[in-house]
N, C-alpha and C positions, 0 to 999 in steps of 0.2 A: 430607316434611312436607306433611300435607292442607293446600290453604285454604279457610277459609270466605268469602273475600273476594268482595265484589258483583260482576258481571260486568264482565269490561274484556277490554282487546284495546290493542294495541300498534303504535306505527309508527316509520318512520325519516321525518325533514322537516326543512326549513330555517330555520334563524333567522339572518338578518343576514350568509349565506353560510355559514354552518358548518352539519353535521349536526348533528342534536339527537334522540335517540332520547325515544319519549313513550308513557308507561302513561296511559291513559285509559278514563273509564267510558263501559257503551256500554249500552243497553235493551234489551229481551226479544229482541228483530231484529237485535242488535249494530249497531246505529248509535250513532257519537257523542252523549253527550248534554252539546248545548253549553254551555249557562251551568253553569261550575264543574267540567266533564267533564274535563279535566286532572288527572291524579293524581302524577302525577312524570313531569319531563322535565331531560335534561341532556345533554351534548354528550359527546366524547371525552376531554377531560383528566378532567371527574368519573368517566368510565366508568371510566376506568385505573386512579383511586385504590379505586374501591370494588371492581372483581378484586381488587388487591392486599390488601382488606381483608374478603373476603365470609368469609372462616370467622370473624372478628371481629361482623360483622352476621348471619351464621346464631346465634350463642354469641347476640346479644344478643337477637334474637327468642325462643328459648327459652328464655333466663333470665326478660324482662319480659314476654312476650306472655300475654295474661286467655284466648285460648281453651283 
């Protein structure tokens, strides 16, 4: 599956002692771009559930996705 998706970049970090993995948008240079630069971040228990569920979220990308 191509994306046309804005540029981002991705990392592992802390919240409140737990990992938290975070999709993020980043500018021409791939820097951070802070105000609103967070695009998805979640820890290990969401990560778990959405493996268990990625061929369900692949199916719903291609059913509703406009590109």
């Amino acid at each position: 599956m191509a994306s046309n998706l804005p540029p981002h970049d991705i990392a592992v970090e802390e919240f409140k002692g737990n990992k938290i993995f975070k999709i993020f948008k980043v500018d021409d240079e791939g820097n951070e771009i802070e105000k609103y630069g967070t695009i998805l971040s979640f820890g290990v228990t969401k990560a778990k559930y959405l493996l268990e569920h990625i061929d369900d979220i692949k199916k719903f990308v291609e059913t509703y996705s406009k590109d």
